[in-house]
N, C-alpha and C positions, 0 to 999 in steps of 0.2 A: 553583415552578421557572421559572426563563429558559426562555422560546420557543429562546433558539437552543441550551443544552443541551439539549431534546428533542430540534433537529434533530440536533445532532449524534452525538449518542445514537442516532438511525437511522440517519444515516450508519454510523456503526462497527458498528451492527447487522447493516447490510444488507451490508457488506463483507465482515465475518466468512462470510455466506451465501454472496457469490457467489466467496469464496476455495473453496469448495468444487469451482471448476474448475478445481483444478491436482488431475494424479494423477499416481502412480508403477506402472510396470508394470514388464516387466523389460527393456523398452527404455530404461528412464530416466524422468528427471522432464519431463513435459508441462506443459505451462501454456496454456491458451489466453486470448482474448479477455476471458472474461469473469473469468477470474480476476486479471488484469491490471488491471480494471477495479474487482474486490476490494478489492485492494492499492493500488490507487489512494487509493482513497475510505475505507479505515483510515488513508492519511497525513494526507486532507485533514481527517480526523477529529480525528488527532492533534494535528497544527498548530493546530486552530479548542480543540483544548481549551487547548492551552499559548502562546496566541497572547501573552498577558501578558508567560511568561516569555520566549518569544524576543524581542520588545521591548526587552525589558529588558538583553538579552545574555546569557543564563543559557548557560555555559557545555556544563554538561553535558546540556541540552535539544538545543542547538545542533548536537552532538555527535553523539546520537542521531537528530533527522530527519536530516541527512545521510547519515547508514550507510543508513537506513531507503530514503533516496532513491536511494541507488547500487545497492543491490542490484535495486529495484525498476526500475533501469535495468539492469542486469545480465541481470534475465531478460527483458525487451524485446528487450536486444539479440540474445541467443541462440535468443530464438522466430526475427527474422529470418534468423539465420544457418541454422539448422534448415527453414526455409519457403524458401531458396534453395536449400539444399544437396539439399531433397528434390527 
């Protein structure tokens, strides 16, 4: 095995673990810090595994990190909105 698919193989390991900081109550969905930091590091995961086909131009990879990436913008920006409105 490649050195850098282990790493990144703990990357997305480790992601999956600390996605485990978003919860649902009956306020709604919460997200904090470190679950943001989850989500993070499952993209940078994703990216280092399909680094080839973006490269390359692959359409439908392409496609995919960008949803991946807006949403993971989407709840950054709702934590702020939430952390001012509190």
């Amino acid at each position: 095995m490649r050195k850098r698919n282990i790493v990144l193989g703990l990357l997305f390991a480790s992601g999956l673990f600390l996605m485990g900081g978003y919860s649902l109550d009956r306020f709604g969905f919460h997200s904090d810090l470190i679950g943001i930091l989850g989500t993070f590091l499952l993209i940078v995961s994703y990216i280092g595994f399909n680094w080839s086909k973006l490269k390359s131009g692959d359409h439908k990879t392409k496609v995919v990190t960008t949803w991946v990436i807006i949403l993971l913008l989407l709840i950054v920006i709702l934590n702020v909105i939430e952390a001012v409105l509190n």
